[in-house]
N, C-alpha and C positions, 0 to 999 in steps of 0.2 A: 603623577605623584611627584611631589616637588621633593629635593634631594636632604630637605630636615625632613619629612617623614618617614622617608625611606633609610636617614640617618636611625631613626627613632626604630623603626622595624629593624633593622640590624640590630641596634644596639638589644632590643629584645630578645632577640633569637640567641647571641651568645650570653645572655642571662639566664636563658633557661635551661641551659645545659649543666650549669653546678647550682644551679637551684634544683633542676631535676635528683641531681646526685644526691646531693642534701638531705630532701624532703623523701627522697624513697630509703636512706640511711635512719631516716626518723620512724618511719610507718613501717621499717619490717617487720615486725610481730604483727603487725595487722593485715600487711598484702603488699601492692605498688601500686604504684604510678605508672598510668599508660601512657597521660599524656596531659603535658603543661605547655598552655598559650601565654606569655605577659604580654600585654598592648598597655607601653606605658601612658601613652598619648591618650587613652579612657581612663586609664587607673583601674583596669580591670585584669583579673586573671581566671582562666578558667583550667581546671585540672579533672583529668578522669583515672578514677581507681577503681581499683580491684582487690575489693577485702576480701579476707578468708570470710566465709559461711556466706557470703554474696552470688547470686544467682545469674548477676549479669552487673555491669559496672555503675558504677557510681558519678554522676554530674555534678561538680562545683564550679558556681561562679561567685568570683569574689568582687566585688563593684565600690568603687569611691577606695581603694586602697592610699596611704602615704608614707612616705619616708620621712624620717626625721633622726638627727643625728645632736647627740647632746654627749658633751667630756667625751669626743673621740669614739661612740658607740654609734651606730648605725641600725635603727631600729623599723619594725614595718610593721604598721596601724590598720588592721582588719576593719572595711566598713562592711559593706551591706556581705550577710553570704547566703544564699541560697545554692540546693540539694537536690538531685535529683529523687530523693525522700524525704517522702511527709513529715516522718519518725522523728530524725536529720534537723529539720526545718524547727521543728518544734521544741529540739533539745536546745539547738542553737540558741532560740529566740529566751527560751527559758532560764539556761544556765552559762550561755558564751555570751554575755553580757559585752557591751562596745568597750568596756573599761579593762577587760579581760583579755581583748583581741589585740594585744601588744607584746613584738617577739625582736629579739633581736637577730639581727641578719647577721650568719656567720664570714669568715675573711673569706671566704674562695667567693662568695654573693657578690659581698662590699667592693670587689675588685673592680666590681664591670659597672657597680652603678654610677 
């Protein structure tokens, strides 16, 4: 492993720990977060939840992610997402539109990118 990748793998790991924070401060009414990978070197993220009335947990992979930053705001561009459900897969495709999958990244995120 040459020591930018291994730059890039750190730099991951302390990203996901107030993204973790974050993202499970966003989804309480619905459940948590088991568990968040970033690999920023793919542009992919993969997260496993745990929603209420869920049987067993939930598989996201988010693929071709970007950052972009315009008048000082730090924002992160949802590409492909795929579900560990079909249901999931289909709402996505039907109603989480690519033009829709744009969120702004809060300061404790923006810190470490």
């Amino acid at each position: 492993m040459s020591f930018f990748s291994a730059l890039a793998i750190g730099k991951d790991r302390l990203l996901e720990a107030p993204a973790r924070y974050y993202l499970n401060q966003t989804i309480q009414p619905y459940g948590h977060m088991t568990h968040l990978r970033i690999d920023s070197t793919n542009k992919r993220i993969d997260v496993e939840l745990e929603l209420k009335g869920e049987a067993s947990p939930i598989q996201v992979a988010v693929k071709n992610y970007t950052l972009t930053t315009e008048a000082g705001e730090t924002y992160i561009e949802l590409g492909d997402i795929e579900t560990s459900r079909e249901w999931i897969n289909a709402l996505l495709t039907n109603y989480f539109k690519p033009e829709k999958r744009r969120f702004n990244v809060p300061g404790a995120v923006k810190m470490v990118l």
